[in-house]
C-alpha positions in Angstrom: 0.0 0.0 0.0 1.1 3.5 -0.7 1.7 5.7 2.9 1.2 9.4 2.3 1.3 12.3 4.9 -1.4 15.1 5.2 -1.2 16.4 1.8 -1.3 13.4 -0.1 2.5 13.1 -0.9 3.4 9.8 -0.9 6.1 8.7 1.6 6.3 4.9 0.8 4.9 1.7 0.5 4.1 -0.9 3.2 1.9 -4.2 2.8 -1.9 -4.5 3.8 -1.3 -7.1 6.7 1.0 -4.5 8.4 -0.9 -1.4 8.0 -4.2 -2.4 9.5 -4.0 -2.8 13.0 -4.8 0.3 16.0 -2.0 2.3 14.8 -2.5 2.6 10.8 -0.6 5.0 9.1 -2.3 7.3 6.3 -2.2 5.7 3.1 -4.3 6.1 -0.2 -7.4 3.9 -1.1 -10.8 5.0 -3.4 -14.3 4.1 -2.5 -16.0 3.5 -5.9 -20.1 3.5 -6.8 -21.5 1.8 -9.4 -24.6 2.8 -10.8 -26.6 1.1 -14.1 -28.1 2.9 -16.5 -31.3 3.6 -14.3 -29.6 5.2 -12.0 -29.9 2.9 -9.4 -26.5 2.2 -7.1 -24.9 -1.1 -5.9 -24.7 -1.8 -2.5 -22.2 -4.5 -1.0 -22.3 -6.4 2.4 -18.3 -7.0 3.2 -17.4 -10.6 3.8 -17.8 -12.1 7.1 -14.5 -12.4 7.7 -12.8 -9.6 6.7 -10.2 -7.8 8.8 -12.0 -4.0 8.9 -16.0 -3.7 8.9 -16.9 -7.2 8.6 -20.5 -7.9 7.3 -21.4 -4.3 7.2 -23.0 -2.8 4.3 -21.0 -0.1 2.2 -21.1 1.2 -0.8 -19.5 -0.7 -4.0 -16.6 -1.1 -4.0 -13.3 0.3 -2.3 -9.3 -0.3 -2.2 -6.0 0.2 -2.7 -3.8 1.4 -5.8 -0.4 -0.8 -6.0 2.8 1.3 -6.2 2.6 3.2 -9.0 -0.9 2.3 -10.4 -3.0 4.7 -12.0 -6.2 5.1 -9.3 -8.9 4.5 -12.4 -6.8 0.9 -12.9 -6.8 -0.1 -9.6 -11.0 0.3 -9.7 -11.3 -1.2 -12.7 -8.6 -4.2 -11.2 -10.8 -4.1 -8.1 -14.4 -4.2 -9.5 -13.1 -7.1 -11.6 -12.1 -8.7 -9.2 -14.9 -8.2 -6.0 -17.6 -8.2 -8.4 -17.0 -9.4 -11.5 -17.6 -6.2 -13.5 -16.3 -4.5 -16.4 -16.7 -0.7 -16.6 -18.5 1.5 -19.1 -17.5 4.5 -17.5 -15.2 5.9 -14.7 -15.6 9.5 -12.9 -13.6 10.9 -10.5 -16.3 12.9 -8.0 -15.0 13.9 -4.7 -10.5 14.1 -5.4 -9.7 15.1 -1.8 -12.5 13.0 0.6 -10.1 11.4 3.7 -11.1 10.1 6.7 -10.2 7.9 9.8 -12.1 5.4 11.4 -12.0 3.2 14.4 -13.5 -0.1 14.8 -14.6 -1.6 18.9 -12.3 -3.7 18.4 -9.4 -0.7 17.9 -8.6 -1.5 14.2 -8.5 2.0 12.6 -8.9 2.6 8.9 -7.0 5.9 8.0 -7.5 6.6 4.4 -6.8 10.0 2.2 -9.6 8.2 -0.2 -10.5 9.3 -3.6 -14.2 9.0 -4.4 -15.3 7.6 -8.0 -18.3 6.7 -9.6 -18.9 3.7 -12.1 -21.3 3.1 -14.8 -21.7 -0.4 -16.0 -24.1 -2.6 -18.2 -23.9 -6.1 -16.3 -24.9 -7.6 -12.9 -22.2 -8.3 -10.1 -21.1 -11.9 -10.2 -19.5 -10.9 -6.2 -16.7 -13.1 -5.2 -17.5 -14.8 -1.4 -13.7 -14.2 -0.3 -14.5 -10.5 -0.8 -18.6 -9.3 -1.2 -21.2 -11.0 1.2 -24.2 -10.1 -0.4 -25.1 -7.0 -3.1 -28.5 -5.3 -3.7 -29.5 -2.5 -6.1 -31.1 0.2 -4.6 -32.3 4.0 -6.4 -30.3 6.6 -5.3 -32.6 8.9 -3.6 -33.7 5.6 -1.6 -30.3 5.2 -0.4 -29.0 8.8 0.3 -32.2 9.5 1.9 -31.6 6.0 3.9 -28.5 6.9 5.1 -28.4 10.7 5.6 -31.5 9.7 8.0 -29.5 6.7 10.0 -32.1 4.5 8.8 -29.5 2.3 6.9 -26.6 0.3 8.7 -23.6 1.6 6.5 -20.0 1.5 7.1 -18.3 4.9 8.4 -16.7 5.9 5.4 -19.8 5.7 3.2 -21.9 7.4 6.0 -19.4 10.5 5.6 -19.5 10.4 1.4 -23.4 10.2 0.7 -23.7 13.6 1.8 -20.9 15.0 0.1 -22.0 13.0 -2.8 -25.9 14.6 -2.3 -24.3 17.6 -2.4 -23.5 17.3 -6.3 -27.2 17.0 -7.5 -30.4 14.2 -7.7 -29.5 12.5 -10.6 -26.0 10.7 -10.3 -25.4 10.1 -13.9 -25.2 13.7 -14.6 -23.3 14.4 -11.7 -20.0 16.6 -13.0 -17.0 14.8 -12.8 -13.9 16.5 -10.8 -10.6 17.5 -12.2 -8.3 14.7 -12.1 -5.6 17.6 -11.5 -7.3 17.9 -8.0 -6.5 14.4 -7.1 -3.5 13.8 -4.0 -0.2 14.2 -5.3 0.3 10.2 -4.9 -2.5 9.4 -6.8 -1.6 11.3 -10.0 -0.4 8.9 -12.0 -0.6 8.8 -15.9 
């Protein structure tokens, strides 16, 4: 995983299995949601056993860029992989989102976390050592579900939907960010 300090600069790499624990460093990740062509968004229920969150609901998709991967490959890399999807379209939405997290248990997720959404044209074939369950839901459904605390939902997509409200109704016509405005580390060509 890449580290980074405050401002996004990277400052090396270190693998996942020593980075999550009560102590994690700041390191860059992306939260990703996929919509269809109605509009309607992919939810995801993390495995049971995963290290962080397990069995919550969140949104899509989220993870890590290898050293020196461009951010929209390591989407694409992980939406392949979690869910068995192939993009139609990637947008970069919210460049700068970051946030830190700590579990009961004292694992802490600490994340400067670009925010992406995804268009695609298939259903999610989820893969069990990853994905728990998925469920479509409409947009204003789920922002409205979560912005009320009506919906269980990890912390980091608790702290986006409103952020992502913010850019309009309709998420497919929701104006993609600069890519220029991204973290230092997660420029890459």
């Amino acid at each position: 995983m890449v580290l980074v300090d405050t401002a996004g600069n990277a400052t090396g790499v270190s693998s996942k299995a020593s980075v999550h624990g009560s102590e994690t460093p700041l390191h860059l990740a992306f939260s990703s949601y996929v919509f269809d062509e109605a509009g309607r968004v992919l939810l995801t229920r993390r495995a049971a056993h995963k290290t962080t969150w397990p069995g919550v609901w969140t949104n899509s998709c989220c993870g890590h860029p290898l050293p020196g991967e461009p951010m929209e490959r390591a989407v694409e890399r992980r939406l392949a992989y979690e869910l068995g999807l192939g993009t139609e379209r990637i947008d970069l939405l919210l460049p700068g989102f970051a946030y830190r997290a700590v579990m009961d248990n004292g694992i802490v997720e600490n994340e400067i976390c670009p925010v992406y959404r995804v268009v695609v044209a298939a259903e999610a074939l989820p893969n069990p050592e990853e994905v728990g369950a998925v469920r479509w839901l409409p947009w204003k459904e789920f922002a409205e579900g979560v912005q009320s605390e009506l919906l269980a939902i990890s912390p980091w997509c608790r702290e986006q939907v409103p952020l992502l409200a913010e850019l309009g109704a309709d998420p497919l016509s929701w104006r993609p960010a600069d890519l220029a405005t991204l973290p230092p580390a997660a420029r890459l060509a």
